[in-house]
N, C-alpha and C positions, 0 to 999 in steps of 0.2 A: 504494500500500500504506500501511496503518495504521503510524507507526512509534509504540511507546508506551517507558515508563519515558526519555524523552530531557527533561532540562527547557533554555530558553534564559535566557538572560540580559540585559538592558541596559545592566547597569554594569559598566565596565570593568575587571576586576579586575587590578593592578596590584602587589603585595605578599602576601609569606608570612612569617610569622612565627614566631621561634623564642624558647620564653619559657618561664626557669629552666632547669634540669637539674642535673649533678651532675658534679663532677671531683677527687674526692675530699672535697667539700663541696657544699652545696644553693647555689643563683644566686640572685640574683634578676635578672639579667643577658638582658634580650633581642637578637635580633637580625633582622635585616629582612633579605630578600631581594626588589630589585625584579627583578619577572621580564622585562620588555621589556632587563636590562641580563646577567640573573644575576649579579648583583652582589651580593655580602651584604655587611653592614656594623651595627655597634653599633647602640643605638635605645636613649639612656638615657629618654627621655620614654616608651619600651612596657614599663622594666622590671616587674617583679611588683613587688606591695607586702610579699611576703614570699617571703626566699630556701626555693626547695621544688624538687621534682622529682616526679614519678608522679601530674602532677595529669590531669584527664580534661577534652578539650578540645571546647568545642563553637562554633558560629557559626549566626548567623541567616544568613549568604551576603553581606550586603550593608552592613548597618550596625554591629553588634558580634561581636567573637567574647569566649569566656568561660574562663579557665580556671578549673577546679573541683575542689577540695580540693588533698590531696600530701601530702607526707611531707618534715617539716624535718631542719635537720639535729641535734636532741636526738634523732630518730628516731620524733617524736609525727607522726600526723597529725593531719591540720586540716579546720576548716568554710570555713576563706576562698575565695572568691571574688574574682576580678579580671575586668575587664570591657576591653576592647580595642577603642576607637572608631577605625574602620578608614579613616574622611574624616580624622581627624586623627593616628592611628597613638598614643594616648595611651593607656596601662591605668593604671586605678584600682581599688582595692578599691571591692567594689558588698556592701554586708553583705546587702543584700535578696536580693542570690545566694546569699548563703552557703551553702553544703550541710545539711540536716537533720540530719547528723550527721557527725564526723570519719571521713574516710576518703582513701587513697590506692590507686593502680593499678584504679580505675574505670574504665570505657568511655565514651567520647564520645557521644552521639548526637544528630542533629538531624532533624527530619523533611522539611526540604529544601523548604518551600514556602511561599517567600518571595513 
Protein backbone atom coordinates (compact mmCIF):
# COMPACT_ATOMS: atom_id res chain seq x y z
CA UNK A 1 0.00 0.00 0.00
CA UNK A 2 0.65 3.63 -0.89
CA UNK A 3 1.52 5.38 2.47
CA UNK A 4 1.49 9.35 1.72
CA UNK A 5 1.76 12.72 3.96
CA UNK A 6 4.61 10.56 6.07
CA UNK A 7 8.19 12.59 5.47
CA UNK A 8 11.62 10.77 6.87
CA UNK A 9 14.47 12.11 8.01
CA UNK A 10 18.44 11.65 8.35
CA UNK A 11 19.43 13.95 10.91
CA UNK A 12 19.31 13.02 14.12
CA UNK A 13 17.21 15.26 15.99
CA UNK A 14 18.47 15.79 19.39
CA UNK A 15 17.18 19.02 21.19
CA UNK A 16 13.91 21.22 21.62
CA UNK A 17 13.90 24.50 22.50
CA UNK A 18 12.24 27.00 24.65
CA UNK A 19 12.96 30.72 23.93
CA UNK A 20 11.44 33.86 25.90
CA UNK A 21 8.08 33.87 27.43
CA UNK A 22 6.78 35.75 30.28
CA UNK A 23 6.55 35.56 34.34
CA UNK A 24 5.21 38.53 35.04
CA UNK A 25 7.96 40.12 32.70
CA UNK A 26 9.10 39.25 28.94
CA UNK A 27 12.63 36.73 28.81
CA UNK A 28 14.90 36.66 26.83
CA UNK A 29 15.86 33.52 28.63
CA UNK A 30 16.14 30.01 26.70
CA UNK A 31 16.01 26.66 27.54
CA UNK A 32 17.17 23.34 25.81
CA UNK A 33 15.75 20.01 26.28
CA UNK A 34 17.92 17.02 25.11
CA UNK A 35 15.52 14.52 24.30
CA UNK A 36 17.77 11.10 24.26
CA UNK A 37 18.05 12.40 28.24
CA UNK A 38 14.64 14.64 28.87
CA UNK A 39 16.61 16.60 30.53
CA UNK A 40 16.16 20.50 30.33
CA UNK A 41 18.53 22.92 31.24
CA UNK A 42 19.46 26.92 30.77
CA UNK A 43 21.09 27.68 27.09
CA UNK A 44 22.58 31.33 27.68
CA UNK A 45 24.28 31.01 24.20
CA UNK A 46 20.06 30.22 22.57
CA UNK A 47 18.88 33.23 24.43
CA UNK A 48 16.71 35.83 22.35
CA UNK A 49 18.22 39.16 21.55
CA UNK A 50 15.33 40.72 22.88
CA UNK A 51 13.22 39.92 26.09
CA UNK A 52 9.48 39.07 24.28
CA UNK A 53 6.99 36.45 24.55
CA UNK A 54 3.92 35.65 21.79
CA UNK A 55 6.55 35.60 19.09
CA UNK A 56 5.58 32.99 16.16
CA UNK A 57 7.94 30.08 15.72
CA UNK A 58 9.08 28.48 12.67
CA UNK A 59 12.08 25.86 11.53
CA UNK A 60 13.43 24.68 8.28
CA UNK A 61 13.69 20.97 10.32
CA UNK A 62 17.25 20.67 10.11
CA UNK A 63 19.44 23.79 10.19
CA UNK A 64 17.61 26.83 11.66
CA UNK A 65 14.75 27.57 13.56
CA UNK A 66 13.28 31.33 13.76
CA UNK A 67 11.46 33.18 16.06
CA UNK A 68 9.37 35.96 14.75
CA UNK A 69 8.15 39.06 16.19
CA UNK A 70 6.23 39.36 20.05
CA UNK A 71 5.35 41.50 22.26
CA UNK A 72 7.99 43.25 24.87
CA UNK A 73 7.56 44.18 27.97
CA UNK A 74 6.42 48.37 27.20
CA UNK A 75 3.77 46.12 25.62
CA UNK A 76 4.99 47.33 21.94
CA UNK A 77 5.24 44.71 19.59
CA UNK A 78 8.06 44.06 17.31
CA UNK A 79 9.61 43.24 13.64
CA UNK A 80 12.60 41.32 15.38
CA UNK A 81 13.76 38.26 14.26
CA UNK A 82 16.08 35.68 15.93
CA UNK A 83 17.45 32.93 14.20
CA UNK A 84 18.45 29.41 16.08
CA UNK A 85 21.51 27.56 14.52
CA UNK A 86 20.53 24.08 15.63
CA UNK A 87 24.41 22.39 14.88
CA UNK A 88 25.60 24.97 17.38
CA UNK A 89 22.34 25.75 19.55
CA UNK A 90 23.27 29.69 19.19
CA UNK A 91 20.33 32.46 18.39
CA UNK A 92 21.06 35.62 16.88
CA UNK A 93 19.08 38.55 15.71
CA UNK A 94 18.88 37.93 11.78
CA UNK A 95 17.34 41.73 10.67
CA UNK A 96 16.96 40.12 7.07
CA UNK A 97 14.13 38.08 9.08
CA UNK A 98 12.68 40.66 10.47
CA UNK A 99 8.94 40.68 10.01
CA UNK A 100 7.28 43.38 7.53
CA UNK A 101 5.68 44.60 10.08
CA UNK A 102 5.25 44.72 14.06
CA UNK A 103 3.31 42.07 15.31
CA UNK A 104 2.70 39.51 18.11
CA UNK A 105 0.46 36.20 18.72
CA UNK A 106 1.12 35.03 14.83
CA UNK A 107 1.02 31.54 13.67
CA UNK A 108 4.06 29.49 12.81
CA UNK A 109 4.28 27.86 9.78
CA UNK A 110 6.68 25.94 7.79
CA UNK A 111 6.09 23.92 4.67
CA UNK A 112 8.15 20.86 5.91
CA UNK A 113 10.24 20.15 2.84
CA UNK A 114 13.53 20.16 3.68
Amino acid sequence: PLVTGVQTCALPILYGYALGGFTGGYLVTADRVTFATSATAASTVSNLSQARAFAAGVSDGATYGYALGGVTNSGAFVTTADRLTFSSGATSASTVSNLSQARGYAIGVSDGAV
